[in-house]
C-alpha positions as CSV (number, residue, x, y, z in Angstrom):
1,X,-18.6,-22.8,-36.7
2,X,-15.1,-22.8,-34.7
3,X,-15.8,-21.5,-31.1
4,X,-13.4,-18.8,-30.6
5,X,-10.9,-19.5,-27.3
6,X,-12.0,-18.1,-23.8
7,X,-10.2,-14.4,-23.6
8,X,-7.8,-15.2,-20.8
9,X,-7.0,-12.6,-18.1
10,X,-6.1,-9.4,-18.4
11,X,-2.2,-8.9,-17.0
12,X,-2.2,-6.4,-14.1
13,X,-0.2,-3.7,-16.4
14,X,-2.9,-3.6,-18.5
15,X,-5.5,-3.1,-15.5
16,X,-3.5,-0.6,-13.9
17,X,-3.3,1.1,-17.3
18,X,-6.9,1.2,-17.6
19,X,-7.5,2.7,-14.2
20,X,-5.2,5.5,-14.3
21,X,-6.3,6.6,-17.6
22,X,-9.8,6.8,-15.5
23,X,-8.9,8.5,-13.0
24,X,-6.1,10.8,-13.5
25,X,-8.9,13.5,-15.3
26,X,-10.4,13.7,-12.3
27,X,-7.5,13.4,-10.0
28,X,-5.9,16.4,-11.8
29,X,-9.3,18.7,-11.5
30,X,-8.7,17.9,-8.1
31,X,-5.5,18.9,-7.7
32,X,-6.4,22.1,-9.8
33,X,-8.8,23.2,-7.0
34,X,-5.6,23.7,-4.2
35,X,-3.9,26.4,-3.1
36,X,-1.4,26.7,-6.5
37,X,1.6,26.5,-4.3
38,X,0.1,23.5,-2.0
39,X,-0.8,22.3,-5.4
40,X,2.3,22.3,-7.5
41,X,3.5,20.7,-4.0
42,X,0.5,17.5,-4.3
43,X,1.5,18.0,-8.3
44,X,5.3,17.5,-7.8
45,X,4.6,14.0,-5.5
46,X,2.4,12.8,-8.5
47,X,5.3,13.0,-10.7
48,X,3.0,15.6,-12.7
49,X,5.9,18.5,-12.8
50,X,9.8,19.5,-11.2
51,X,10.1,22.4,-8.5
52,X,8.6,25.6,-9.5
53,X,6.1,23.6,-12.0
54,X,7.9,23.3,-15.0
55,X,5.5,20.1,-16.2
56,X,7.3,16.7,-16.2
57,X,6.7,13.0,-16.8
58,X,8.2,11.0,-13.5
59,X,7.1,8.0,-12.0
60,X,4.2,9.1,-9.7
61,X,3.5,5.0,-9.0
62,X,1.7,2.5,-10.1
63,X,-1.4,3.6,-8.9
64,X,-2.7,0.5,-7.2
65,X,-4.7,1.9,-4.5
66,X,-6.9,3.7,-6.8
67,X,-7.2,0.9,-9.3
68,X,-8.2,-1.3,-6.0
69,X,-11.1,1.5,-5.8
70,X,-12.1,1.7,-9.2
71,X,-12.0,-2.3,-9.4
72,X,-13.9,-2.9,-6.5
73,X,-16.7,-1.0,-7.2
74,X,-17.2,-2.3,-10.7
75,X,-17.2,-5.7,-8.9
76,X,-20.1,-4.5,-7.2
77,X,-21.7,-3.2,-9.6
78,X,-22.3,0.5,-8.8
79,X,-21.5,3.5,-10.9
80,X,-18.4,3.9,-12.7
81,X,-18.3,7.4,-11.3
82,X,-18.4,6.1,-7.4
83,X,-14.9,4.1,-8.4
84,X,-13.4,7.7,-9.7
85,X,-14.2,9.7,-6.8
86,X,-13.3,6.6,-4.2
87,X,-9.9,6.3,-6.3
88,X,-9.1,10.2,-6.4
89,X,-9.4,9.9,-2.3
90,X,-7.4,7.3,-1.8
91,X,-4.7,8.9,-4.0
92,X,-4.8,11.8,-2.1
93,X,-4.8,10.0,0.6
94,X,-2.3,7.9,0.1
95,X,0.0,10.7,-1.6
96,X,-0.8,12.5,2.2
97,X,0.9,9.2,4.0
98,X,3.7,9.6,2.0
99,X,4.7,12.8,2.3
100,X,4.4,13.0,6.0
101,X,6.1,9.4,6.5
102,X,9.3,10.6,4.6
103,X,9.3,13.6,7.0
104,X,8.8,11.1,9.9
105,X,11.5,8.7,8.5
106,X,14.1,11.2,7.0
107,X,14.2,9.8,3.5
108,X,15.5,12.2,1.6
109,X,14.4,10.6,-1.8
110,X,11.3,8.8,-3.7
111,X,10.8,7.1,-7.0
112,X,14.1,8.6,-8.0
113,X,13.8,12.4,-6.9
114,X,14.3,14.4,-4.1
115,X,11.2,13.6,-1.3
116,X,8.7,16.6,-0.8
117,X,10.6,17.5,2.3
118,X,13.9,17.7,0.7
119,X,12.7,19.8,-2.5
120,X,10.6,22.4,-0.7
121,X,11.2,22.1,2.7
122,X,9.8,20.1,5.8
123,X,7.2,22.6,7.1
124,X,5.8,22.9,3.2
125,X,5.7,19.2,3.1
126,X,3.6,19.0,6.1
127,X,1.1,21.4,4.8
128,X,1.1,19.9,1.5
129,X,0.1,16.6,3.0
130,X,-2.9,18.0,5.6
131,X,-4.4,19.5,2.6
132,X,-4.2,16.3,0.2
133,X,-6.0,14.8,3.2
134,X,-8.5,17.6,3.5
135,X,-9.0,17.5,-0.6
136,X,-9.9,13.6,-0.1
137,X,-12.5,14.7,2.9
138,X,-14.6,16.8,0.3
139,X,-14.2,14.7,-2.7
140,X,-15.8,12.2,-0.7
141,X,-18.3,14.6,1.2
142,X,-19.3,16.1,-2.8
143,X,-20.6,12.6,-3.4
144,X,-24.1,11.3,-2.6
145,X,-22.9,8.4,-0.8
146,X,-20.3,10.6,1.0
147,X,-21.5,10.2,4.9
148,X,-20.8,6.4,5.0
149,X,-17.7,7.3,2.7
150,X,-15.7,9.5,4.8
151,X,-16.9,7.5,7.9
152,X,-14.8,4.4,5.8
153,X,-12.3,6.6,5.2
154,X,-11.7,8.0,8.7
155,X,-11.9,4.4,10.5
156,X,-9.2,3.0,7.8
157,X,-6.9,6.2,8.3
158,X,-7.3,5.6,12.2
159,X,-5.8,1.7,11.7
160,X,-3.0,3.3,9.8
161,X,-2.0,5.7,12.3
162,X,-1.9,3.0,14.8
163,X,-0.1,0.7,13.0
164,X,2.2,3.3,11.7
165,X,2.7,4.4,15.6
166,X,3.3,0.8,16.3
167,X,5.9,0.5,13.6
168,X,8.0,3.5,15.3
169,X,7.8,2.1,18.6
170,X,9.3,-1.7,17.4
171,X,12.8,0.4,16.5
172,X,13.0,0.9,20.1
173,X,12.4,-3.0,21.4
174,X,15.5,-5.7,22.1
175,X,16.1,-8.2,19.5
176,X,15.6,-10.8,21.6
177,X,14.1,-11.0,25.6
178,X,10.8,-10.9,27.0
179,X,10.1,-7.2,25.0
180,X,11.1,-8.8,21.8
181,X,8.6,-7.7,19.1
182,X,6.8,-11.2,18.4
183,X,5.5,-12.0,14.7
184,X,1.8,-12.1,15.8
185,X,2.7,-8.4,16.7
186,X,4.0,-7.7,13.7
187,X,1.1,-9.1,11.6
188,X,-1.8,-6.6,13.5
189,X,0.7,-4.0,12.8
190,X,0.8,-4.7,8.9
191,X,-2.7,-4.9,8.9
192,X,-3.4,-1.6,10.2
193,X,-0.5,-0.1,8.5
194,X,-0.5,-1.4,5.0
195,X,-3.7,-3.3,5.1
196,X,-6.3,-0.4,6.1
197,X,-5.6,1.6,3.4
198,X,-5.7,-1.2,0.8
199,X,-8.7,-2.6,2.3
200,X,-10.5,1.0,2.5
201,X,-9.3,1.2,-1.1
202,X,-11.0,-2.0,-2.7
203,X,-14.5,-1.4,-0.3
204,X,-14.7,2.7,-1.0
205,X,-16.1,2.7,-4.3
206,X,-18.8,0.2,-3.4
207,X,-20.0,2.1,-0.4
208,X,-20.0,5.6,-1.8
209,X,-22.2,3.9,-4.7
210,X,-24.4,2.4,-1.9
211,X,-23.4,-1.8,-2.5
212,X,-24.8,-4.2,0.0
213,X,-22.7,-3.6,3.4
214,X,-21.6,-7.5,2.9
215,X,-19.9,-6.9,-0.5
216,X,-18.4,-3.7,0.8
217,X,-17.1,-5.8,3.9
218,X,-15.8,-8.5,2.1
219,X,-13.7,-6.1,0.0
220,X,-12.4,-4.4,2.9
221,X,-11.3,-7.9,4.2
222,X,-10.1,-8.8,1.0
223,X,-7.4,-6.0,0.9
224,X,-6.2,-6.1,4.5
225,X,-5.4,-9.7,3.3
226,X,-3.6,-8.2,0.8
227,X,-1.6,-5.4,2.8
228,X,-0.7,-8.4,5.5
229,X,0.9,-10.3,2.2
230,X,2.4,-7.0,0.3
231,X,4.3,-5.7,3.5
232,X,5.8,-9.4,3.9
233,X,6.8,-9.7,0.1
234,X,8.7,-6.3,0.4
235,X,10.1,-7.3,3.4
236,X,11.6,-10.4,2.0
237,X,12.2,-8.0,-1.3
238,X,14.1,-6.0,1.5
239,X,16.4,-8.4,2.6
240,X,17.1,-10.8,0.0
241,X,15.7,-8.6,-3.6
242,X,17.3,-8.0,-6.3
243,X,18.8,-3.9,-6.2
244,X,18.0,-3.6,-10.0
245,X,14.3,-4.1,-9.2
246,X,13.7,-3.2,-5.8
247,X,15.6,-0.2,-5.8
248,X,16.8,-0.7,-2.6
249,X,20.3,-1.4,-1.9
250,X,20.8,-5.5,-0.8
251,X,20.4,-6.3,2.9
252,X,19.2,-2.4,3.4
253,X,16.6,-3.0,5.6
254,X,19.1,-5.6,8.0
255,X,21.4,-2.5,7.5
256,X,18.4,0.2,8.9
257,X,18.3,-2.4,11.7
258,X,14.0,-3.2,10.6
259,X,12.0,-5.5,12.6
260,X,10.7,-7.0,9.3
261,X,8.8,-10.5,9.8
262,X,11.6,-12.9,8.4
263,X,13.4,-11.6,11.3
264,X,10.9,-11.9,14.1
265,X,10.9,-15.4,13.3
266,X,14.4,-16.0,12.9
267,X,14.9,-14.5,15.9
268,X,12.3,-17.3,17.8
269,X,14.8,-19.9,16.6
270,X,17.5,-21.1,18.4
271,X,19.7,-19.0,16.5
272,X,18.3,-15.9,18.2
273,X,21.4,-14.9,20.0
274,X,23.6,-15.2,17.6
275,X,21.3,-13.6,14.6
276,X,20.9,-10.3,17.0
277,X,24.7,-9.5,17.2
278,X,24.8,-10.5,13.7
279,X,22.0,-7.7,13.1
280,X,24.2,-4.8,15.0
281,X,27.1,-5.8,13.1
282,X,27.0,-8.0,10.0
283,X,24.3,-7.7,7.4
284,X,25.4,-10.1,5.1
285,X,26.0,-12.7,7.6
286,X,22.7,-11.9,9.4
287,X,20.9,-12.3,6.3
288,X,22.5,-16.1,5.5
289,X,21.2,-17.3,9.1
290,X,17.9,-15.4,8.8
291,X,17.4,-17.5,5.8
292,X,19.1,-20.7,7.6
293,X,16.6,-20.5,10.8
294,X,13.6,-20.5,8.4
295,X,12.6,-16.7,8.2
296,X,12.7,-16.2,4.2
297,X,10.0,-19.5,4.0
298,X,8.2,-19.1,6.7
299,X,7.5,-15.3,5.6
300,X,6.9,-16.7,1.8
301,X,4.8,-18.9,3.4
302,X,2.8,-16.5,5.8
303,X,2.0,-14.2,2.3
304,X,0.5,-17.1,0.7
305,X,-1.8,-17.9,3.6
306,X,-2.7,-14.5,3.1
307,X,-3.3,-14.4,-0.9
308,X,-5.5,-17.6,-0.4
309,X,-7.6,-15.7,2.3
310,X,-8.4,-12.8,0.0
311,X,-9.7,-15.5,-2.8
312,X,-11.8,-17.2,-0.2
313,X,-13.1,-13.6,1.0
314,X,-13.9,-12.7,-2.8
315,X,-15.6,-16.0,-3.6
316,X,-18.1,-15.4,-0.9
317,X,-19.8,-12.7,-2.3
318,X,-21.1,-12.0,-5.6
319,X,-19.4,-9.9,-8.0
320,X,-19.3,-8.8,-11.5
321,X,-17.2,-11.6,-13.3
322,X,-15.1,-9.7,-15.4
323,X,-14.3,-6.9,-12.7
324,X,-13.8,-9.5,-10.5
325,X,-11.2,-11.8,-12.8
326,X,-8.9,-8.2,-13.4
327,X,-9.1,-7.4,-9.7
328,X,-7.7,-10.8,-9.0
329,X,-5.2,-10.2,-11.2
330,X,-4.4,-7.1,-9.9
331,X,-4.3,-8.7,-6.5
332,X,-1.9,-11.7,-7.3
333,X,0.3,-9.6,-9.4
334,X,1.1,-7.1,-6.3
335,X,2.2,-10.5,-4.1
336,X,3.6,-13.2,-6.3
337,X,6.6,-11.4,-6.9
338,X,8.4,-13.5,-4.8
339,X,5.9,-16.5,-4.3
């Protein structure tokens, strides 16, 4: 008999596909449970209806922080049903971030529609956001696992605030000096920012399902690895991506003056005092020597360091095989866009 060909992986569409269809059920019960005008609020950032809840079909994301739950706890082999409730908190979750950091930033839109903010109002938006946050406290609490869940949860959200207050705080730094922003900064910052959430993501379902504390660890690790090499990829996306994809205008981010990491390092070349009044006053131009001093590779560069970190982190524990292969996927897809 002909031995059939090894299945070969599943393409990160597919995966995130899978783990939406999982969780939105229980994502939308959640939902159900709000106030009804905090909820068509939490409803309206999903994508779920327009302003006053006529229902709709927008982008609401891709969804990868809850597929990151769901996956990782399958990799560790605990209940399907820990993965649902650990991905319907970090959606909440991460829907809360993103309401109040368009407040905190002033953007005015997201995913192609007015921001929460601009649609009902800043104060609304506010509350909206405190009580995604509280909804993701009690869907973890409900849980048997919940204590060591919402403790997770808590410690993660911490990082973010202080990454996300150390991301405020670099608009105010020189360019260039002794109080220049440095990339070493910039990486703790990502980290905490990007990387605690996507790390709390992929270990969540394997706590609140009760997983050895080393596999839960080792996820955590494995997706602060990953939010280090995400927030480099979009900042070279940024700079330097293509408008049609991104959705960002070209050179925005030199144009909103960011301290993004291509830049840090460009600016510890010798080309740092020329690149910074290129930065107050040419984009375009700023962009070419960015690029010329060696930011765009040595960011490139800096994410794949990271990607192979999170396969050494996941090949040092033992996971479910075929969980494990479509969270790799997932993994690789979010970073090679540019790699």
């Amino acid at each position: 008999m002909t031995a059939l060909p090894a299945a070969g992986p599943v393409p990160a569409s597919a995966v995130l596909e899978r783990c939406r269809d999982a969780v939105r059920p229980a994502l939308a019960a959640a939902v159900a449970r709000m106030h009804p005008w905090v909820g068509e609020m939490a409803a309206y950032s999903f994508g779920w209806c327009e302003v006053g809840g006529a229902p709709a079909d927008a982008s609401g994301g891709k969804g990868v922080r809850q597929a990151l739950a769901v996956l990782g706890a399958e990799a560790a082999g605990v209940p399907a049903r820990a993965g649902v409730a650990a991905a319907v908190a970090v959606e909440l979750v991460h829907a809360f971030s993103l309401l109040h950091d368009d407040v905190m930033d002033g953007d005015a839109a997201r995913r192609g529609r007015p921001a929460v903010w601009t649609a009902y109002g800043t104060g609304p938006a506010v509350l909206a956001g405190d009580a995604l946050f509280a909804l993701a406290v009690e869907t973890l609490a409900a849980e048997p696992g919940g204590p060591g869940a919402v403790r997770a949860l808590s410690a993660a959200l911490g990082d973010l605030v202080r990454g996300q207050a150390d991301d405020l705080l670099f608009a105010a730094r020189p360019w260039t000096g002794p109080e220049r922003v440095r990339p070493e900064e910039y990486r703790a910052m990502a980290e905490h920012k990007t990387g605690a959430l996507l790390g709390c993501a992929a270990a969540l379902g394997a706590v609140l399902g009760g997983a050895a504390p080393g596999t839960a660890a080792a996820l955590d690790r494995a997706g602060r690895h990953l939010g280090v090499a995400f927030q480099i990829v979009d900042d070279v996306l940024g700079i330097w991506g293509d408008p049609a994809v991104t959705g960002k205008p070209v050179h925005g981010d030199l144009r909103e003056r960011k301290k993004t990491f291509p830049v840090l390092v460009a600016l510890g070349s010798p080309a740092a005092g020329r690149l910074a009044t290129l930065l107050d006053t040419d984009p375009r131009a700023a962009a070419d020597l960015i690029e010329e001093a060696g930011g765009r590779s040595a960011a490139l560069a800096a994410a794949r360091h990271h990607l192979t970190a999170v396969e050494s982190v996941l090949a040092g524990v033992p996971l479910e095989t075929k969980a494990a292969g479509d969270l790799r996927s997932l993994l690789g897809h979010l970073v090679r866009r540019q790699l």
